[in-house]
C-alpha angles and dihedrals in degrees: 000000000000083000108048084056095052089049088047085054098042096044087049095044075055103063098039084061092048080044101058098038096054087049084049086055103045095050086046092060088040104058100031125076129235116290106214126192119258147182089243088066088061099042104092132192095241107048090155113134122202123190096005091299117129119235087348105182091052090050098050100046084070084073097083093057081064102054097041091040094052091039091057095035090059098045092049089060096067084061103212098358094095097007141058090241112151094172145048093231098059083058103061089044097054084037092063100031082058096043087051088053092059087044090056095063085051104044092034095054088035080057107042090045085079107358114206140116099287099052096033079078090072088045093055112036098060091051091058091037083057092038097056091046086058104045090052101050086061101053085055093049085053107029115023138300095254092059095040089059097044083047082060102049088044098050093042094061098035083057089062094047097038082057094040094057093050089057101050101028087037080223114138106186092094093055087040092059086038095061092031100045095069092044090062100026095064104058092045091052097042087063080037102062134018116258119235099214133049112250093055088146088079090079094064098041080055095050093047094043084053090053098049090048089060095048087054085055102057092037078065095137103028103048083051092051095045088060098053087263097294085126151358145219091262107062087031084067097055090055092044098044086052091061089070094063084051095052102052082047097068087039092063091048112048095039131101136204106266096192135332122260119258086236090055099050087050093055088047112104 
């Protein structure tokens, strides 16, 4: 009885949060005008090319995503060999975040070889593939294992198409919200709902490191100028931004399960 209530609470708490996100979208796409693609978005502080390499330096930061990406991606594979992982679908959702992080050194230097609209589409659509993987592991970690995994096939989804309509509307805000809401959703939800592992902080740490990455993105110019032009915002970003893999990373593998969920005692024999 107690646990038919707490599922009623838990499945109405659920739909508030999809409520209210959805509302938060629409008005979103309602009050802000079309984001179109421009040139602007291609010309980047540091165009210096070594080697006869173009924009070099923003080609080779994208190295360490692959390293971190492959190297998570392997150990998620053994399960819960290398890391805490008590269900299989936090292990296609690591699988796949993991998988999006080593896509991203490939589709971001194919991308910053020659930057323009055709090829911005290979920058973007790993990241978000990356980006909903993540998000929905860690609604499975919060909320249950049955919606994490519909929270992956949705967002996964929505990723293509949210990339897709970039593409052919030239029209970025989906991709915008796509690649924010996370980024705001994660803290609030980590006060929200109990965590079931230790090490729960490194969600935060991650989120901030996220913020601080896209901060370095738009201070392009300006952080490359600071430093006596080494090196920009931009390729500060992509180092920054590859911090957050290794820290969940760590994270997987240093926690440790803090109770079973009432829904997963019920399903044991």
């Amino acid at each position: 009885m107690v646990w038919m209530v707490n599922q009623q609470v838990t499945r109405g708490r659920r739909c508030r949060i999809c409520g209210i996100a959805l509302l938060c979208w629409l008005f979103f796409m309602m009050v802000t005008r079309k984001i179109p693609l421009s040139y602007r978005h291609h010309l980047f502080a540091d165009m210096r090319n070594f080697l006869g390499v173009p924009n070099t330096l923003n080609v080779i930061t994208n190295f360490p995503f692959l390293i971190v990406g492959v190297l998570g991606f392997v150990l998620s594979l053994g399960g819960g060999s290398f890391f805490n992982i008590s269900l299989k679908g936090e292990v296609w959702g690591w699988l796949l975040f993991y998988g999006g992080i080593a896509s991203v050194a490939f589709g971001s230097a194919y991308y910053h070889l020659k930057p323009d609209d055709n090829r911005a589409m290979w920058d973007t659509l790993p990241m978000m593939i990356a980006y909903s993987s993540l998000f929905s592991s860690f609604i499975l970690e919060r909320l249950g294992e049955r919606i994490g995994l519909s929270c992956l096939f949705s967002l996964l989804v929505l990723a293509v198409l949210s990339t897709s309509y970039a593409r052919t509307f030239n029209d970025l805000r989906l991709c915008m919200t796509f690649q924010l809401i996370p980024c705001i959703a994660l803290p609030i939800m980590t006060f929200l709902f109990p965590p079931k592992y230790t090490h729960s902080g490194y969600w935060l740490w991650t989120s901030g490191v996220c913020i601080l990455a896209k901060i370095e993105a738009l201070a392009d110019m300006k952080i490359y100028r600071a430093n006596n032009y080494i090196i920009s915002g931009h390729s500060l970003e992509h180092l920054c931004s590859a911090i957050a893999p290794v820290l969940f990373t760590v994270m997987l593998m240093h926690r440790s399960s803090r109770f079973q969920r009432l829904g997963e005692i019920k399903e044991c024999p």
